[in-house]
C-alpha positions as CSV (number, residue, x, y, z in Angstrom):
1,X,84.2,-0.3,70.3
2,X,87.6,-1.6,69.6
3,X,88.4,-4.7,68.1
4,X,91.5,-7.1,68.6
5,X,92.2,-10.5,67.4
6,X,94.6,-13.3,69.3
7,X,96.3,-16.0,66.9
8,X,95.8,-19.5,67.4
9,X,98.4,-22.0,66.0
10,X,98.0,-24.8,63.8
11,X,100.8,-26.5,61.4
12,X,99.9,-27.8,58.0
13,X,102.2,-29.8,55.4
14,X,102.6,-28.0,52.2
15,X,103.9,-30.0,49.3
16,X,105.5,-30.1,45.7
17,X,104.0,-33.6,44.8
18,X,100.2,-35.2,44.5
19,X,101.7,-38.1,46.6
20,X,102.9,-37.5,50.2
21,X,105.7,-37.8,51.7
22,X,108.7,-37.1,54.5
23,X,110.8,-36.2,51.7
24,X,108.2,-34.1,49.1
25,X,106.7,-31.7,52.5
26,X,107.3,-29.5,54.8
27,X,105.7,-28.2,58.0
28,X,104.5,-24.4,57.8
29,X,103.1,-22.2,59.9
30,X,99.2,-21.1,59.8
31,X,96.8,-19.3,62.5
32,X,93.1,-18.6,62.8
33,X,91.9,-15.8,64.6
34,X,90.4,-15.2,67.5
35,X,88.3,-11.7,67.4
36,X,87.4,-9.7,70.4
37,X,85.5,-6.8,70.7
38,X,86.1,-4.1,73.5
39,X,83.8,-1.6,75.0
40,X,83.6,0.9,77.6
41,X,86.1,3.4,79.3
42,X,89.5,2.7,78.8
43,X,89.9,2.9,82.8
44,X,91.6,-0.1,84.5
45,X,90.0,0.7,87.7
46,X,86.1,0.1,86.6
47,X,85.0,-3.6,87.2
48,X,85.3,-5.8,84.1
49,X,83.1,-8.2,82.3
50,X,83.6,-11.0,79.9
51,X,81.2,-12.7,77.4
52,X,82.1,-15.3,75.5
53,X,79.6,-18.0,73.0
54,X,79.7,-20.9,70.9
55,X,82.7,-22.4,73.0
56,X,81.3,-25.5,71.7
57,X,81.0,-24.2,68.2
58,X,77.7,-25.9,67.0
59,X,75.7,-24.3,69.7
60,X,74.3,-21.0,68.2
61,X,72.0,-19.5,70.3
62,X,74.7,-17.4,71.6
63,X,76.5,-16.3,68.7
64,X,73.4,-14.5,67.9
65,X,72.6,-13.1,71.2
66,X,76.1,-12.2,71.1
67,X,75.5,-10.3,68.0
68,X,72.9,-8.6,69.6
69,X,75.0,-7.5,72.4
70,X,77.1,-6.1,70.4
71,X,74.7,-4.1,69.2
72,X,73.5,-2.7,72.2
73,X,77.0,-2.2,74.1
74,X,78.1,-0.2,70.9
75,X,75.1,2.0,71.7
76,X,75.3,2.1,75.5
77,X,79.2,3.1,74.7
78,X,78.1,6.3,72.5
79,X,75.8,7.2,74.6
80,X,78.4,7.2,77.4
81,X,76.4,4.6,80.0
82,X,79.0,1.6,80.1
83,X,80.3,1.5,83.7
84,X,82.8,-1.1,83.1
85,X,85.0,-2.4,80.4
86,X,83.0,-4.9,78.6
87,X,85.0,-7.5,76.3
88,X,82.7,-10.0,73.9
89,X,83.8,-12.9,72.0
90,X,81.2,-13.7,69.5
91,X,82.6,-17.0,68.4
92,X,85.1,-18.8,70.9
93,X,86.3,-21.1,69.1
94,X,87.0,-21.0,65.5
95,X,89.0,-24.2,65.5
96,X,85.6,-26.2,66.4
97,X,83.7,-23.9,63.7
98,X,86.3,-25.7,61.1
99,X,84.9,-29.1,61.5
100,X,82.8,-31.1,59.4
101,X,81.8,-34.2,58.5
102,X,79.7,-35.6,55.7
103,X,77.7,-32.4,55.9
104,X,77.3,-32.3,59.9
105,X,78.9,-29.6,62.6
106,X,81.1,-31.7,64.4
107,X,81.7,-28.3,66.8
108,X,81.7,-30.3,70.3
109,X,84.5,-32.2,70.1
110,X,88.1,-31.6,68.5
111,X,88.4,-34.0,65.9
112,X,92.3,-34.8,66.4
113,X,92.2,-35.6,69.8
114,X,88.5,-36.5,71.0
115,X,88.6,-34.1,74.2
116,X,85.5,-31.8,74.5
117,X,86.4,-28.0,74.0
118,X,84.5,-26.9,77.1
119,X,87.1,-29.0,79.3
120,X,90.6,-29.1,80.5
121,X,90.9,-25.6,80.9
122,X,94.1,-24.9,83.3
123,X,94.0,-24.8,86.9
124,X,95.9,-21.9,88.1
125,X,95.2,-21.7,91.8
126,X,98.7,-23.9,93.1
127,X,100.9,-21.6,90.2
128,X,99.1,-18.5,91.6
129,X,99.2,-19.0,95.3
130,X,103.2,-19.9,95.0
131,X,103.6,-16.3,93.4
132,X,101.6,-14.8,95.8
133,X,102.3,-16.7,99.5
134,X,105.1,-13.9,100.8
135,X,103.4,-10.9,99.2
136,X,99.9,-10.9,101.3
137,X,98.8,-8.2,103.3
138,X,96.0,-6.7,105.7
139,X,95.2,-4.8,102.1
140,X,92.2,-7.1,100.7
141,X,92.6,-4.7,97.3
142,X,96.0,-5.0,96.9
143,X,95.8,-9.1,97.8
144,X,93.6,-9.0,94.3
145,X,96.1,-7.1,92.2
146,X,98.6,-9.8,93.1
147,X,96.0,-12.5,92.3
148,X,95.2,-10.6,88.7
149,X,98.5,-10.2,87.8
150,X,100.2,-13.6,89.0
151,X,97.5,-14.8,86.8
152,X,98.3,-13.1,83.9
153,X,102.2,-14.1,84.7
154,X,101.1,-18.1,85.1
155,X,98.8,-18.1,81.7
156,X,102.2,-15.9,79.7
157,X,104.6,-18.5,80.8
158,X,102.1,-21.7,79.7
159,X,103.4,-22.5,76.5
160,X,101.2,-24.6,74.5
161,X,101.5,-27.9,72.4
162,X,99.0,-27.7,69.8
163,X,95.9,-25.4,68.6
164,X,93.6,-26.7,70.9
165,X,95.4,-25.9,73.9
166,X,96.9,-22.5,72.4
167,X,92.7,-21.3,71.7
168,X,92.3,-22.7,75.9
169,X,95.1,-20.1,77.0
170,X,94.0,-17.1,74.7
171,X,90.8,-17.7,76.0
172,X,91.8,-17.7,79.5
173,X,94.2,-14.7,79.1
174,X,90.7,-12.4,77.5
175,X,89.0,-13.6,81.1
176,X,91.5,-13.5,83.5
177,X,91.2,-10.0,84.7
178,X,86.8,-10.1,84.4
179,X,84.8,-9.4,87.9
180,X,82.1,-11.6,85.8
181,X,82.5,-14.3,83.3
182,X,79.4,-15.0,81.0
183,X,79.5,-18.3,79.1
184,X,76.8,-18.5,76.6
185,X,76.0,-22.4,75.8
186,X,72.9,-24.2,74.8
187,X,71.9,-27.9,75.4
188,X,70.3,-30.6,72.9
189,X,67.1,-30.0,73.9
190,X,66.1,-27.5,76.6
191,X,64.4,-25.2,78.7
192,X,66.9,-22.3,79.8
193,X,69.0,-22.8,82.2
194,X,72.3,-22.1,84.3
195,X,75.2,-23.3,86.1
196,X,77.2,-21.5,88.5
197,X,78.7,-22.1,92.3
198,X,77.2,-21.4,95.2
199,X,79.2,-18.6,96.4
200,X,78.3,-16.8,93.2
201,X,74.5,-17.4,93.5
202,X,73.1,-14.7,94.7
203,X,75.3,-12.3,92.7
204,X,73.7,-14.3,89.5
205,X,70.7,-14.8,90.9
206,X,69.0,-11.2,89.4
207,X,70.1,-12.9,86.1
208,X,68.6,-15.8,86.5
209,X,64.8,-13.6,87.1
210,X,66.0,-11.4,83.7
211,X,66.3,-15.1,81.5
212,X,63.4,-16.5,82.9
213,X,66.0,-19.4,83.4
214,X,64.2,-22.7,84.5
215,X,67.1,-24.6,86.0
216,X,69.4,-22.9,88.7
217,X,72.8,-25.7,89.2
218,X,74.8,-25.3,91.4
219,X,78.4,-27.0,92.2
220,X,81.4,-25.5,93.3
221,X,83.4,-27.9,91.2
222,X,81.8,-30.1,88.4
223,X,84.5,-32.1,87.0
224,X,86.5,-31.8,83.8
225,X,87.4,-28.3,84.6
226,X,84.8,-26.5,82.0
227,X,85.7,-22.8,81.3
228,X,83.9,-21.0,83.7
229,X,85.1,-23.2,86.9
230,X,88.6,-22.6,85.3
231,X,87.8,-18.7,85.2
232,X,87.1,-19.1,88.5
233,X,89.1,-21.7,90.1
234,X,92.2,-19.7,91.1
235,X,90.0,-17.3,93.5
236,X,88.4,-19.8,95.0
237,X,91.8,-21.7,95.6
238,X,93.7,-18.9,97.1
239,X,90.6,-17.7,99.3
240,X,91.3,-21.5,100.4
241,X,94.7,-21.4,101.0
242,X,94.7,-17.8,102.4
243,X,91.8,-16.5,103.1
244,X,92.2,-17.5,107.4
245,X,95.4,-15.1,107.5
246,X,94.7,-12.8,104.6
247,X,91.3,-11.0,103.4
248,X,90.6,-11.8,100.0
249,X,88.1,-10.7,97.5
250,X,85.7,-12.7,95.6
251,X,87.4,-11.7,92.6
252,X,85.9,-13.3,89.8
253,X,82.0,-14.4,89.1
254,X,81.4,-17.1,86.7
255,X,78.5,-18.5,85.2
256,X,77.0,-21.2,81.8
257,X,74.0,-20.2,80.2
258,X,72.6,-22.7,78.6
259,X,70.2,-20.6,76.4
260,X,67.8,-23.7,75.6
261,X,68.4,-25.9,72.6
262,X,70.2,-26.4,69.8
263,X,67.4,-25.3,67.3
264,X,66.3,-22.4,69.5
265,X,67.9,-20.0,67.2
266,X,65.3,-16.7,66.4
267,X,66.0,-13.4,66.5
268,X,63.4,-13.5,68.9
269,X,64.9,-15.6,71.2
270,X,68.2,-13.6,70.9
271,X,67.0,-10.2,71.4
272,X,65.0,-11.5,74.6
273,X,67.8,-12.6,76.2
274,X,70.6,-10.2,75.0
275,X,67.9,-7.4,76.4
276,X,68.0,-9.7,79.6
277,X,71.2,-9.8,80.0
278,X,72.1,-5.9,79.5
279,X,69.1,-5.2,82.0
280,X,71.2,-7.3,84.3
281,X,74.6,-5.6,83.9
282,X,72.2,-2.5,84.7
283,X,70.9,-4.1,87.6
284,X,74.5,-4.6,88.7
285,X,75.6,-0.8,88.2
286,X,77.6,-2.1,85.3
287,X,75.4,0.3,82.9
288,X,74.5,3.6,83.7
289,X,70.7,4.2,84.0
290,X,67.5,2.6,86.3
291,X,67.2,-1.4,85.8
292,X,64.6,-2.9,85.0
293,X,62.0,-4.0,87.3
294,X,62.8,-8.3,88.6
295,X,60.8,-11.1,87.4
296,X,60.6,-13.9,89.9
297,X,62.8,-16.4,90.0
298,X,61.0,-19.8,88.3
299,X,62.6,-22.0,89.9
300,X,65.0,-22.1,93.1
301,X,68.7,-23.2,93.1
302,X,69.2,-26.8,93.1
303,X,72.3,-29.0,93.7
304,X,73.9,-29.7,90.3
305,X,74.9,-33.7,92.5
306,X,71.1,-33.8,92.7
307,X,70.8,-33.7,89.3
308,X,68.8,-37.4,87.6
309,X,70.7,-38.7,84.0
310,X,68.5,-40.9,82.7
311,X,69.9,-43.4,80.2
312,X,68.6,-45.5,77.5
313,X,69.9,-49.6,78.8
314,X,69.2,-50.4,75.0
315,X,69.3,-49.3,72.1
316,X,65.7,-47.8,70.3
317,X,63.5,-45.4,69.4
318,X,62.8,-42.9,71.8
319,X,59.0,-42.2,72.2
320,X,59.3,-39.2,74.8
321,X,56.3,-39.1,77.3
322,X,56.5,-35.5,79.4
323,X,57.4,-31.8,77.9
324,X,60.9,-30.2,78.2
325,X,59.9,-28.0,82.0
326,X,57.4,-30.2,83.5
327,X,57.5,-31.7,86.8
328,X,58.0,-35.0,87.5
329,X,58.1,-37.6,90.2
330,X,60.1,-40.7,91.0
331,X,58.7,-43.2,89.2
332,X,57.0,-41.4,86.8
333,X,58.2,-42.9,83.0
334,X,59.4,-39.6,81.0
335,X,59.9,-42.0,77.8
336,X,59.7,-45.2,76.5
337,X,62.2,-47.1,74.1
338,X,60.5,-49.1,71.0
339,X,62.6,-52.0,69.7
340,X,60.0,-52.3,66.4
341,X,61.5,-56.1,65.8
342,X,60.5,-57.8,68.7
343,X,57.8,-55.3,69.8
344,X,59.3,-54.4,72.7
345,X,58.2,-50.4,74.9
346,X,60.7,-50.2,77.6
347,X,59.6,-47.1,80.0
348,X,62.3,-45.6,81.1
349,X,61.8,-43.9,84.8
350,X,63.1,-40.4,86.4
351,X,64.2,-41.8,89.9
352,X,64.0,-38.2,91.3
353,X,61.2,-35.3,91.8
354,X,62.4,-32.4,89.8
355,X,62.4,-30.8,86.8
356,X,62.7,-32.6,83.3
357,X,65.5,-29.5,81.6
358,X,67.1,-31.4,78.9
359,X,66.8,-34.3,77.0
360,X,68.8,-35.3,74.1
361,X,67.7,-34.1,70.1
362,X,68.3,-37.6,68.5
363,X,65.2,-40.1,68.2
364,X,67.2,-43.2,68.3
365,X,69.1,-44.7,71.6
366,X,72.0,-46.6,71.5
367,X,73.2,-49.0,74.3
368,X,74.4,-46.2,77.5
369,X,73.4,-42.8,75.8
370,X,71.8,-40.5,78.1
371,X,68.6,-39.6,76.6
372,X,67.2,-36.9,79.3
373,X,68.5,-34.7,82.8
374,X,66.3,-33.6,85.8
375,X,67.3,-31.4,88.1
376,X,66.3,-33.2,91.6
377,X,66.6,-31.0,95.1
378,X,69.0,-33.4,97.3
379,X,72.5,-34.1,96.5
380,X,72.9,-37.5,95.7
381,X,75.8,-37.9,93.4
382,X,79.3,-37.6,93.8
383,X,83.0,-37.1,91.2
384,X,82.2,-35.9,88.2
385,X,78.8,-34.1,87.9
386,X,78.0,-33.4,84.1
387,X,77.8,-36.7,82.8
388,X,76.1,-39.8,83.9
């Protein structure tokens, strides 16, 4: 196991006086890091894997699988079984873990500019295929060495403005050379679940059996560019461009695992699932040894457009009427909202067949919030996917 550690920048004023100002600071440089571990052969030709958690730093769930892994890929690398070099970041973004506020995680958001931390990551396909365009070949191998390494040549020359975008870059420069990207998430309240594209399905479909994951979305773009669509964006551009003239490889796999909710933090919980995920890098030949036996899959693939947001049209108390995994129908009322002053229930109604996945952990509505999702078979929404 080796570990490294890439700097973030941030700037801070440092000053001689109690009172600020232009004339009594200065500007000096500070950095947090962020810490990778790295296992397996030290063999650039084995496929490559990369795990990352707590991108949105209040989620925890996956920092403690994470932990776990680590546990079990230090073992797996004594014991000589690692197949492929395996790189882990425990806690993606230490910038988020910074924040609070009165006493609450403020780990979703950056505080300085508002943007969520799991969007805007770069798109890279239009710098890569420029690189690339007069290089192709008949030699599908070779094709993807000149994706990996334009890549790595577009995210080196990226320079970036501030910490946020400087973490988004290091990020992407740990991932850019992965076969398969892990993204370990969790939602509000949840029953575990996934989203990746539809090309990558079936590759991440064993996975899905080994969770036990409940909700299988799929989209080949989402909106917002989220980290593992960024990961993965590049591939699927140049296979666009390209890929009639040219053969290209799949390249990269990416996939969110959203490992249930917010409070589902047990060792329990994490050993079951960092067990389920090594038994899938088994399964895949990334670990040396027999895999474990399958589960069935719970529940098939769905459209991530087919997906029901139900909102609160007022603000209240939410009185929530079905369990986190059960199936609804359209019509049915998952929960109602009780406004105590004028004695008003206001049911509010899943317009879809599916299943209820997430709902929000806050009691109280205001006006617009989206208080639960349902994952509904038939693609019926269009632009921007993961919010209402």
């Amino acid at each position: 196991m080796r570990c490294l550690s890439f700097l973030t920048e941030r700037f801070r004023p440092r000053c001689r006086f109690n009172t600020i100002s232009s004339s009594a600071c200065r500007w000096v440089r500070d950095a947090r890091a962020l810490t990778s571990y790295r296992f397996g052969p030290h063999d650039d030709t084995l496929p490559s894997v990369f795990i990352q958690a707590s991108l949105h730093a209040d989620e925890l769930p996956g920092l403690v699988v994470a932990w776990y892994l680590k546990r079990i890929l230090a073992e797996l690398e004594a014991q000589g079984q690692l197949k492929a070099r395996i790189v882990l970041v425990p806690l993606a973004n230490p910038a988020g873990l910074n924040q609070h506020w009165f006493g609450a995680h403020m780990g979703r958001f950056d505080m300085r500019s508002g943007q969520d931390f799991n969007r805007r990551f770069p798109e890279l396909g239009p710098d890569v295929a420029m690189k690339i365009r007069h290089l192709l070949s008949d030699d599908e191998a070779n094709n993807g060495t000149l994706v990996r390494s334009a890549l790595r040549e577009a995210l080196g020359a990226r320079r970036p403005h501030d910490e946020l975008e400087s973490q988004r870059l290091e990020l992407m420069k740990l991932a850019c050379a992965a076969d398969l990207v892990l993204d370990l998430h969790c939602d509000w309240e949840a029953v575990l679940h996934l989203y990746t594209t539809p090309d990558a399905w079936p590759t991440i479909e064993p996975l899905a059996r080994y969770l036990g994951s409940e909700a299988q979305l799929l989209a080949d773009v989402s909106g917002g560019e989220p980290f593992d669509e960024a990961c993965a964006s590049a591939w699927r551009y140049v296979r666009g461009a390209f890929g009639d003239r040219y053969p290209m490889p799949v390249g990269m796999t990416a996939v969110t695992l959203e490992l249930r909710g917010v409070r589902d933090v047990s060792h329990e919980f994490a050993a079951r699932d960092a067990q389920a995920i090594a038994d899938y890098l088994t399964h895949a030949g990334l670990i040396a040894g027999e895999a474990r036996a399958m589960p069935p899959l719970r529940q098939p693939a769905t459209p991530l457009a087919g997906c029901d947001y139900v909102c609160a049209p007022s603000s209240g108390v939410i009185l929530h009427m079905q369990d986190l995994g059960a199936r609804v129908r359209a019509g049915d009322t998952i929960a109602e909202l009780l406004d105590p002053l004028d004695d008003c229930l206001m049911p509010l109604v899943a317009q879809t067949d599916g299943l209820l996945y997430a709902r929000h952990w806050t009691r109280f509505a205001t006006a617009g919030m989206l208080v639960a999702r349902i994952a509904g078979e038939g693609a019926t929404r269009q632009g921007a996917l993961l919010v209402p």
